[in-house]
Steps between C-alpha positions, in 0.01 A plus 500: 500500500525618812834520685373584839502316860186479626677435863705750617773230571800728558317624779407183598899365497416206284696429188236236379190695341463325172321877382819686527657544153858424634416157631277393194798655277775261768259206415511489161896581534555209728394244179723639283932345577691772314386860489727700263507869405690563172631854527722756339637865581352673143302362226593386153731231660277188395371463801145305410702299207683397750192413786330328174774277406594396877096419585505292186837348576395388784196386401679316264698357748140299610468764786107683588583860400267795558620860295365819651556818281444789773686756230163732508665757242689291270361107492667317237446121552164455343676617206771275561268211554284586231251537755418906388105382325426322838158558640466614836614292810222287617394472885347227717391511816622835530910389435642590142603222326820561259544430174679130427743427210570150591636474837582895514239692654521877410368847650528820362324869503365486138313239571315709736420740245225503295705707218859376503611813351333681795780697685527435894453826665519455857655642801681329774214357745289430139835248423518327844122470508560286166785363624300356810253400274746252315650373804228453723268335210652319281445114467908391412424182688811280596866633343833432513557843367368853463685710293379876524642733262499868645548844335796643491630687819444522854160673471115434645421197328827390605522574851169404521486126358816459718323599829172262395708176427628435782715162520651603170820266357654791356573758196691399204652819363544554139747742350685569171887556510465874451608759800187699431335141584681379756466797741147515463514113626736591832185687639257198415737312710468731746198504489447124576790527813277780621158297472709180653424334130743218435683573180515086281721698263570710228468449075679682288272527194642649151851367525627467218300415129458195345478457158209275376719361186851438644406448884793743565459752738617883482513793761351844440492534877772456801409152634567402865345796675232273646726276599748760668243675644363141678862452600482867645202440707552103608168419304481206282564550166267251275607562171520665182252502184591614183335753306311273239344608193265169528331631832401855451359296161319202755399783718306704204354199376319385820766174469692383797868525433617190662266310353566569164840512487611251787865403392651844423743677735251777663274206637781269626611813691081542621482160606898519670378841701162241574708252652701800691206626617330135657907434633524845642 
């Protein structure tokens, strides 16, 4: 595919060259309402559980909903969809066409790859070549919603999906109540005031533990800190989730969590940070 202006339109001091990956990327953009970019400081804070269970919330919820993984080193949502044996993506007329699971339309690395198991060993331009790639080709058609889910950190795939989608709605910001968390998620939110990114709000993810028998729900960690540390930095805070055995369990078997298990406590408090999130 080739990415190049055959008009050297800068020069020229138009903004309108339909061969300049920018405006071809601010096309596609402009048909999609909500652009958001789920974040977090550090990894291992269920960060994609929680990008899964908020596209398919608010699919749910009867809205069009388009899921793009761009976590090169570290993509978990096929496996979370069950969508790890799919075959490649297929193409036409030159635009990549995602993969559909009823009105959620997904995008993710492995399903680039020939081998799944293949490791991604690329430097920094390599990435935001790929990057470009997704944006500037892919066939989401009309959404209400675009929810990207981003490796962890401020890094190039970071900084650079920021800087392509321009017109973005904002980061949501996950975090569990730890310190050692929580820090790491002050300089994601400085990185978003830096790059002028509107911050919807953080989650606090892993608060508390539910128990699957009794519904009660125990601490191993110090809850709050999310919450204080939105209070701290006049962010919205969304909400907490609690650390459910149920979802790492969904997430293994390729099972939406919401879907299975629609009336326990950890999806009412999904589906309250959902209706946060649409009334922030």
């Amino acid at each position: 595919m080739n990415n190049s202006c055959s008009n050297d339109c800068q020069s020229q001091g138009t903004s309108e060259c339909n061969n300049c990956p920018e405006n071809k990327i601010n096309k596609i953009m402009m048909s999609i309402k909500n652009k958001i970019l789920v974040l977090s400081g550090k990894g291992g804070v269920g960060k994609s559980s929680v990008a899964v269970n908020l596209a398919a919330t608010l699919s749910q919820k009867g809205f069009s909903v388009g899921l793009l993984d761009i976590d090169f080193h570290g993509p978990s949502i096929p496996t979370m969809l069950g969508l790890q044996n799919s075959q490649c993506l297929q193409t036409h007329d030159g635009c990549i066409l995602p993969i559909e699971i009823g009105s959620l339309k997904v995008i993710s690395i492995p399903f680039l790859m020939e081998n799944k198991d293949d490791a991604i060993i690329w430097r920094g331009p390599m990435k935001s070549n790929v990057l470009r790639q997704l944006f500037e080709n892919t066939h989401w058609g009309e959404l209400d919603y675009l929810i990207m889910d981003f490796p962890p950190g401020t890094g190039d795939e970071v900084l650079s999906a920021c800087q392509m989608v321009k017109g973005a709605s904002g980061g949501i910001i996950v975090t569990t109540p730890q310190e050692v968390s929580l820090s790491d998620c002050r300089k994601c939110i400085s990185f978003c005031e830096t790059l002028k990114l509107p911050i919807l709000g953080v989650i606090e993810n892993m608060s508390g533990v539910i128990c699957p028998d009794c519904e009660h729900e125990f601490e191993i960690f110090d809850s709050g800190g999310g919450e204080n540390m939105a209070k701290e930095k006049n962010i919205p805070f969304l909400g907490k989730l609690p650390l459910d055995p149920r979802i790492a369990k969904c997430s293994d078997n390729g099972v939406v969590f919401i879907e299975k298990h629609s009336e326990i406590p950890a999806s009412k408090a999904f589906n309250s940070i959902i209706d946060n999130l649409i009334n922030t």
